[in-house]
FIFINU-329234 format. One record per residue (C-alpha): residue in one letter; x negated, y, z. Coordinates in steps of 0.5 Angstrom, whole numbers, plus 2048, in hexadecimal, padded with zeros to 3 digits. Layout:
BEGIN
A:X:Y:Z $
...
//
This chain:
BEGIN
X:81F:820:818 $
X:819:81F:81B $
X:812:81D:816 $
X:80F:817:818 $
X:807:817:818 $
X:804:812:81B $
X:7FC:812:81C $
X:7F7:80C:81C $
X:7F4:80E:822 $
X:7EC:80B:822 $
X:7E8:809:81D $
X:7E2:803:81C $
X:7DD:806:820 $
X:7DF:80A:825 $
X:7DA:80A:82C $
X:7DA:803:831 $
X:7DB:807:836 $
X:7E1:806:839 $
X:7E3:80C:838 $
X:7E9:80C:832 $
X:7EF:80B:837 $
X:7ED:812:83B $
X:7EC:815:835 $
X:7F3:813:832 $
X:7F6:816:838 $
X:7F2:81D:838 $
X:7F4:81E:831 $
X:7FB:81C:831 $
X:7FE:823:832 $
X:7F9:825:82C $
X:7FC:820:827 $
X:803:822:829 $
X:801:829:828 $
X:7FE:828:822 $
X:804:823:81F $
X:803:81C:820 $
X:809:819:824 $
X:807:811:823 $
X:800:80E:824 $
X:7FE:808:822 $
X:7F8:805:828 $
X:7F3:7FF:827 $
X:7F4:7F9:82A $
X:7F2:7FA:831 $
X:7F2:7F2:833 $
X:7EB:7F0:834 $
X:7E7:7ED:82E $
X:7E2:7E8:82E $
X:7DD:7ED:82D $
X:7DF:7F0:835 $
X:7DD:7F8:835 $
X:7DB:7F7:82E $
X:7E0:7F5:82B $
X:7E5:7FA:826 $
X:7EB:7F4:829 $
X:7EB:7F1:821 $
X:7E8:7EA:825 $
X:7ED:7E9:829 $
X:7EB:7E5:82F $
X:7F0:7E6:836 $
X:7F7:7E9:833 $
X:7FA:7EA:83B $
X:7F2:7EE:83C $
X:7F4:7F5:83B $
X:7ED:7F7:83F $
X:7EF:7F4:845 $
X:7EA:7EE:846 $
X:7E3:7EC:845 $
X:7E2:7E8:840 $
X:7DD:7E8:83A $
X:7D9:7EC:83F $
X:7DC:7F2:841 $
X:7E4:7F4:844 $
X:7E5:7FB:83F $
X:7E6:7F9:838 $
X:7E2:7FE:832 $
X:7E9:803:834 $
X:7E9:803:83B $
X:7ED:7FF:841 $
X:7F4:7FD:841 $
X:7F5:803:846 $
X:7F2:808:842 $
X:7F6:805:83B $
X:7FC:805:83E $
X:7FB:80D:841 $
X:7FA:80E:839 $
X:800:80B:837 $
X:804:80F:83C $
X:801:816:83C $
X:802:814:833 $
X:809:813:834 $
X:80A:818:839 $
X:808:81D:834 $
X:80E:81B:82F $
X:809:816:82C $
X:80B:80F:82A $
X:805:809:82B $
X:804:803:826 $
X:800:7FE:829 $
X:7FC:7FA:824 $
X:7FD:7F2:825 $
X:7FA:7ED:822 $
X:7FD:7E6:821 $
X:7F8:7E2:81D $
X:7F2:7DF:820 $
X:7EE:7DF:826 $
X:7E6:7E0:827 $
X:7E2:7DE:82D $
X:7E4:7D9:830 $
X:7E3:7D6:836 $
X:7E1:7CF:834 $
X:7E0:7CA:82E $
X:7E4:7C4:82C $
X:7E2:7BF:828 $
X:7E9:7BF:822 $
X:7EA:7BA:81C $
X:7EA:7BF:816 $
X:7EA:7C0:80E $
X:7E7:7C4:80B $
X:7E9:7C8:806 $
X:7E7:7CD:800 $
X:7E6:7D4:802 $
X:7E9:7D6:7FC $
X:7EF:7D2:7FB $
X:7F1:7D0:802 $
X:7F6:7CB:7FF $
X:7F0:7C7:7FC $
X:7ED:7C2:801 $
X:7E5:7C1:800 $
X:7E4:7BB:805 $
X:7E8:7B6:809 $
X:7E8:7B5:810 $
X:7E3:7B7:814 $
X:7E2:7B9:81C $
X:7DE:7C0:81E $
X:7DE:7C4:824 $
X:7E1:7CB:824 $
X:7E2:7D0:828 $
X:7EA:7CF:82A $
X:7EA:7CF:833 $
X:7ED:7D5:836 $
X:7EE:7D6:83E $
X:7EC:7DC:83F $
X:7E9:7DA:845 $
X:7E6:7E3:846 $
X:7EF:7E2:847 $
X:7F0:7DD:84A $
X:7F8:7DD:848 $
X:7FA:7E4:84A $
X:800:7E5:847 $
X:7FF:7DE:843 $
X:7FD:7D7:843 $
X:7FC:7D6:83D $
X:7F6:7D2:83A $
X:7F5:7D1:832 $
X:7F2:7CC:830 $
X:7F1:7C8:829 $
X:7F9:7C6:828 $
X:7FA:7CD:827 $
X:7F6:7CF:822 $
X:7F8:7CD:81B $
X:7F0:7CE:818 $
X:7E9:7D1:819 $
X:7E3:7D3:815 $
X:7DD:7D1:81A $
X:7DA:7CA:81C $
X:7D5:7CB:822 $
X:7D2:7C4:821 $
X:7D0:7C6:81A $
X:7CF:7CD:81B $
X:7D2:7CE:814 $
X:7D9:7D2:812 $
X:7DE:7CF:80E $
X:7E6:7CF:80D $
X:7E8:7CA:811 $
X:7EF:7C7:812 $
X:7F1:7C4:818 $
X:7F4:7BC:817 $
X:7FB:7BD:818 $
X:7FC:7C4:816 $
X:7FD:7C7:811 $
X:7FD:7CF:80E $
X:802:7D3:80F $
X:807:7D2:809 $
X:807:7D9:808 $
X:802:7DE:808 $
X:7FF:7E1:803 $
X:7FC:7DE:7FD $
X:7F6:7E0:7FC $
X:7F1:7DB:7FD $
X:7F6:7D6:7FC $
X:7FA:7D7:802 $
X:7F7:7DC:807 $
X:7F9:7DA:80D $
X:7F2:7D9:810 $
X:7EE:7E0:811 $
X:7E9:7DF:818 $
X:7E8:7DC:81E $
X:7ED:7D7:821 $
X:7F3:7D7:81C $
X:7FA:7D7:820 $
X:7FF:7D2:81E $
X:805:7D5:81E $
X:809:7CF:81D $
X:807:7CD:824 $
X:80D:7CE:828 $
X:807:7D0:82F $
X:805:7D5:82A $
X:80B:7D8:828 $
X:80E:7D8:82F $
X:806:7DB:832 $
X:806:7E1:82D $
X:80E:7E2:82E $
X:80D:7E2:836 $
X:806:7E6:836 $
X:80A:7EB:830 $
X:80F:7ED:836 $
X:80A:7ED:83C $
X:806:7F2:837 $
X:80C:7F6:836 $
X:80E:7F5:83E $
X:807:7F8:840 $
X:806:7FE:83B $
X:80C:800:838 $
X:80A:801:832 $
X:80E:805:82C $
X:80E:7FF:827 $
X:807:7FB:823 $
X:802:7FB:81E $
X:801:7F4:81B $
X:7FB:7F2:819 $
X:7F9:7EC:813 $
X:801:7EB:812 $
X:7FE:7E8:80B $
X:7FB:7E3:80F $
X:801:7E0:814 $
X:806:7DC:813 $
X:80D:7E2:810 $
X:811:7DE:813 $
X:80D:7DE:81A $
X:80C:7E6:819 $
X:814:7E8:817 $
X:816:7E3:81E $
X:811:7E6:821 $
X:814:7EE:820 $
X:81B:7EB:821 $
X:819:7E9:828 $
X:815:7EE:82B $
X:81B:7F3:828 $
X:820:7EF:82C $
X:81C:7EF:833 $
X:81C:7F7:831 $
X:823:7F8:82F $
X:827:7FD:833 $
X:820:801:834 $
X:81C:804:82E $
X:81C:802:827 $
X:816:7FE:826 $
X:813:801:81F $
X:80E:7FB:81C $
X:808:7FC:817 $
X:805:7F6:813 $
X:7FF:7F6:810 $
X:800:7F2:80A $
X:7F8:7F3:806 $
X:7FA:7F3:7FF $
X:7FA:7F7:7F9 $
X:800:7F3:7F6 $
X:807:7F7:7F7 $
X:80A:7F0:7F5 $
X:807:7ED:7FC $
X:809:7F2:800 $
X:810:7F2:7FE $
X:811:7EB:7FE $
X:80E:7EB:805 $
X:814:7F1:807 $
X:819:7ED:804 $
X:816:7E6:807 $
X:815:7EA:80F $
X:81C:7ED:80E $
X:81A:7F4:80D $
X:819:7F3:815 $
X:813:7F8:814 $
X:80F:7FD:80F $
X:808:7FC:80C $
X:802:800:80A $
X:802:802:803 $
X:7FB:7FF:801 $
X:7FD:800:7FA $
X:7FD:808:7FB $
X:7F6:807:7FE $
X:7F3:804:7F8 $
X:7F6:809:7F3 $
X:7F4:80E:7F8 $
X:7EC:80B:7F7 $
X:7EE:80A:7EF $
X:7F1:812:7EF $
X:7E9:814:7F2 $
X:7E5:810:7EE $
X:7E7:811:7E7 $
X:7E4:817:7E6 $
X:7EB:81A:7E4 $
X:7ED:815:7E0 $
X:7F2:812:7E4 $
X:7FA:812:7E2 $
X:7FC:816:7E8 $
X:804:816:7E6 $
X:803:80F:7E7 $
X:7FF:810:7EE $
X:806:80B:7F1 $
X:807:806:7ED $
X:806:7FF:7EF $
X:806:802:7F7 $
X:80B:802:7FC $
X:80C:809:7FD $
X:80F:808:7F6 $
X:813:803:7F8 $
X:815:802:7FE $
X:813:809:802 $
X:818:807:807 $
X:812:802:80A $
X:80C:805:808 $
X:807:807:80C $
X:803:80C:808 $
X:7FB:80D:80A $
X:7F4:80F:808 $
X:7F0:80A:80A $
X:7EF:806:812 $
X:7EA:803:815 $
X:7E9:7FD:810 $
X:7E8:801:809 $
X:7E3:806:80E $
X:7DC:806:80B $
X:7D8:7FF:80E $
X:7DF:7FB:80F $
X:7E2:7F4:80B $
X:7E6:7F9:807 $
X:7E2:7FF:806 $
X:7E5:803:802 $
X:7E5:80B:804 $
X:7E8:810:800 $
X:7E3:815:7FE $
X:7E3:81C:802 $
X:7E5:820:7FB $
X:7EC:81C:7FB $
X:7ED:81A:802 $
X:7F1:822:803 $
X:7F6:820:7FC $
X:7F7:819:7FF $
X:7F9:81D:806 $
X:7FE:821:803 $
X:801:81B:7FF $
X:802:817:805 $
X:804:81D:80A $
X:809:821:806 $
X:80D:81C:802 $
X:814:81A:804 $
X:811:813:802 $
X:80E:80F:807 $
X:80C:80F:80F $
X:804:811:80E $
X:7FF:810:813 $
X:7F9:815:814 $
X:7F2:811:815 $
X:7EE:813:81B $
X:7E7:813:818 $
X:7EA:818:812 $
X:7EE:81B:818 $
X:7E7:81C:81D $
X:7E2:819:819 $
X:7DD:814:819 $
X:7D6:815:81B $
X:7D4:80E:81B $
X:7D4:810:813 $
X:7D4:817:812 $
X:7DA:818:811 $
X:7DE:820:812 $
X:7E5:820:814 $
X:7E8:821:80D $
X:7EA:828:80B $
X:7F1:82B:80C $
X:7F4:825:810 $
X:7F6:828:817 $
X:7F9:82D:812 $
X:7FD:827:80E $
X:800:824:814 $
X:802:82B:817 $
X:806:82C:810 $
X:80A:825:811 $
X:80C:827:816 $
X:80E:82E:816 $
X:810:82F:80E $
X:811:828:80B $
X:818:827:80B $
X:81E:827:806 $
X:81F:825:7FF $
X:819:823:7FB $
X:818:824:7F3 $
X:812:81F:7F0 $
X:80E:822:7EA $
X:809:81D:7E8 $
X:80A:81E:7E1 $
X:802:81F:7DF $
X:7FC:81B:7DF $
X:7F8:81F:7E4 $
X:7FC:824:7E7 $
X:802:823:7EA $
X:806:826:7F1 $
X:80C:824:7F5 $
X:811:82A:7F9 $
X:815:82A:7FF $
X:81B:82E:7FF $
X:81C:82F:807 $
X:821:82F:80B $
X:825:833:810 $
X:823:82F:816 $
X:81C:832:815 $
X:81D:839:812 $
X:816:83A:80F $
X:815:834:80C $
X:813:832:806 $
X:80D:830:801 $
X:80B:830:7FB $
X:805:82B:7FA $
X:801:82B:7F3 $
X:7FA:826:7F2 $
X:7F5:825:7ED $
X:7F0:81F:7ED $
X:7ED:824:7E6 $
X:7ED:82A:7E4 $
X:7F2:82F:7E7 $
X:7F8:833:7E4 $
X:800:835:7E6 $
X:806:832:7E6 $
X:80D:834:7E7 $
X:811:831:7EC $
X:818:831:7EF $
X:819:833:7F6 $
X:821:835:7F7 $
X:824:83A:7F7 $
X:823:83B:7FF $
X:81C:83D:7FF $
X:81E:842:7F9 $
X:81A:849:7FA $
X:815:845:7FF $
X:80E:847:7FE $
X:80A:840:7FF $
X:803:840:801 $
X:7FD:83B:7FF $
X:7FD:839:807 $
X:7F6:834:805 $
X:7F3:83B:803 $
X:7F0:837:7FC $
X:7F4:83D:7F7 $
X:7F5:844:7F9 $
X:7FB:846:7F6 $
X:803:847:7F9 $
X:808:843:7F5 $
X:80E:846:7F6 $
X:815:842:7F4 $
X:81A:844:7EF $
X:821:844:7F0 $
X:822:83D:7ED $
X:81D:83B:7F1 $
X:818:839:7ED $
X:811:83C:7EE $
X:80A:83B:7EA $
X:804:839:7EE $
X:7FD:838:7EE $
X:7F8:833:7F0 $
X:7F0:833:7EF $
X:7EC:82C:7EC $
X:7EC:827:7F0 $
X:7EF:829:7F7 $
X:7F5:82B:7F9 $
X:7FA:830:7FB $
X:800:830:800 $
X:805:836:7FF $
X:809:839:804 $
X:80D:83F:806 $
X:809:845:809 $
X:80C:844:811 $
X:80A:83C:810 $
X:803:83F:80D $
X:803:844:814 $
X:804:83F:818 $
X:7FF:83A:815 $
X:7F9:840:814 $
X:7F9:841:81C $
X:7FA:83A:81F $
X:7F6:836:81A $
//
């Protein structure tokens, strides 16, 4: 059994100086020797902001770096060349690539049209607020920097369900247009949240659906990628997206098995699993509930209910399609979503997203490297956390929240990985103790805080229970003392 680790690799601020694709290939044997064995690369199409763009403001899905448009040929990461050298020097490493894929909108367009429209209110898009009327919009894409390399086709106002500017007016508004309506099922914040930016896809038109189907296989034809992270899935049609999965996995068959995530925003369990239920469970989601009960845990001054940390989350009910992090590029300081778990707590969410059975976890590249746009240090015991995944995180696991505040989880191990084993106990207060049951396999073993927070040695008894200790406010991840050897000399 091999631990699947998963590694979101870039963040907000990173330099615009078309140097993230090189920097991914000179670190792709580092990260596989430090644990991670899947990661997930930004957009690397060109954006409408060019060479500045984080890949969010899609533009030109077939220019992956390749041509000059919106004033330069590389995007912020690189060129198409140097992208796909990162990718294979990736997988070379023994390191699966998930490429981000954004299916709901397009910016900067290439020109305006003059489109008959309603407009609607912002917070309930099913109330219209005016009849009728024309504006002009931003919905004319020929790319001419490409000039129909790999694909002649142009977008134009038919393929768009609604925007939010009208250039002759100069004014932002939810517009719909005539003929169109939402997706039937989106998200019901806002009424229907169908519309988000840009140049809304309609995916109900069948050029749009074959377009996307049709450029989903040359984009897989071009990079061989491991699988996608989906982003806004709230936004887009369930359907559209579950077909949409379907037909990339078809195109692949008898080649890899395409993992796929979704990035359903929501702090709701019930929309998250309805949305596996309508999708077929064709692909996982992030678990934003755990995020935010990681934010509430840090800044509750102790008063948080830790044995309830996963109710309500998808890691509690579905850990089978969970995908468990910290924080990403949207909840860092300065984004939309900001939300940033404070430093203190950032080493006990680590270790509950690492070293659980539940849940496929993905290590944020701004706690991982930093983020020096904002101050931010690498968080601490991190590189130490994903080697423990991968070497000691194995076997039967044995969950004891069964306090307010200090709580743990254990891991017997198992005979495929000899040394393997951890007990894990944390505390968002005071510390203290607890006794927590291993097996009778690490019976007699002496365990090792391999953090360095608590000195003492914990040696198992002979019904595998042993007593373990844990300073307020942080904590400790116990392994054996070969383990601790390994880890004391390599990280």
């Amino acid at each position: 059994m091999i631990n699947r680790t998963m590694m979101q690799y870039f963040e907000w601020y990173l330099p615009e100086n078309a140097l993230h694709w090189k920097r991914a290939a000179a670190q792709a044997a580092a990260l596989s020797e430090a644990g991670i064995n899947m990661v997930w690369l930004p957009p690397a199409y060109k954006g409408a902001a060019g060479a500045a763009s984080v890949g969010y403001d899609v533009y030109d899905m077939y220019d992956l770096g390749e041509f000059d448009q919106k004033g330069s040929a590389a995007t912020k990461y690189g060129t198409k060349e140097e992208y796909l050298a990162a990718v294979k020097a990736l997988q070379e490493n023994g390191i699966e690539v998930l490429c981000d894929v954004v299916l709901n909108h397009r910016m900067g367009a290439d020109g305006a049209e003059r489109v008959t429209v309603t407009e609607g209110l912002g917070t309930d898009r099913n109330r219209d607020i005016t009849g009728k009327h024309q504006i002009t919009a931003w919905t004319k894409f020929h790319f001419p920097g490409r000039a129909g390399v790999y694909s002649d086709f142009c977008w134009n106002a038919s393929h768009f369900s609604g925007t939010d500017w009208d250039e002759s007016a100069k004014r932002n508004g939810i517009f719909r247009f005539d003929g169109k309506n939402w997706n039937r099922e989106t998200d019901t914040e806002n009424g229907n949240y169908d519309y988000l930016m840009g140049a809304d896809l309609d995916t109900d038109n069948r050029e749009v659906i074959q377009e996307t189907h049709g450029w989903g296989k040359w984009y897989q034809d071009t990079v061989h990628m491991d699988g996608f992270r989906m982003d806004a899935v709230k936004h887009i049609s369930f359907d559209f997206c579950r077909d949409w999965i379907a037909a990339m996995r078809e195109y692949n068959a008898g080649k890899k098995e395409l993992f796929v995530v979704g990035e359903y925003w929501s702090k709701e369990l019930g929309k998250l699993t309805h949305y596996l239920d309508v999708t077929g469970h064709s692909l996982s989601l992030f678990d934003v509930p755990l995020h935010f009960k990681f934010l509430q845990a840090a800044t509750s001054d102790g008063n948080f209910d830790m044995a309830r940390l996963y109710e309500g989350t998808l890691t509690g009910a579905d850990p089978a399609h969970a995908v468990t992090f910290v924080d990403n590029h949207d909840t860092q300081p300065g984004q939309a979503l900001c939300s940033f778990i404070p430093a203190w707590f950032k080493p006990i969410a680590y270790a509950l997203i690492l070293l659980r059975a539940a849940g496929t976890p993905c290590v944020f590249y701004g706690d991982y490297y930093g983020i020096p746009h904002d101050g931010v240090a690498p968080v601490q015991g991190l590189a130490r956390m994903i080697k423990i995944r991968e070497r000691f995180a194995f076997g039967a696991e044995h969950l004891f929240f069964d306090d307010g505040s200090l709580v743990g989880f254990t891991r017997e191990g198992d005979a495929e990985h000899p040394d393997s084993g951890a007990a894990v106990l944390l505390t968002d207060s005071i510390g203290g103790r607890k006794r927590m049951y291993l097996g009778e396999r690490l019976a007699g073993r002496r365990m090792t805080d391999a953090l360095q927070n608590v000195s003492e040695t914990v040696e198992i008894g002979a019904d595998g229970w042993g007593e373990f200790a844990v300073k307020g406010g942080s904590v400790s991840v116990y392994v054996t003392g070969p383990a601790w050897e390994y880890l004391y000399t390599r990280l």
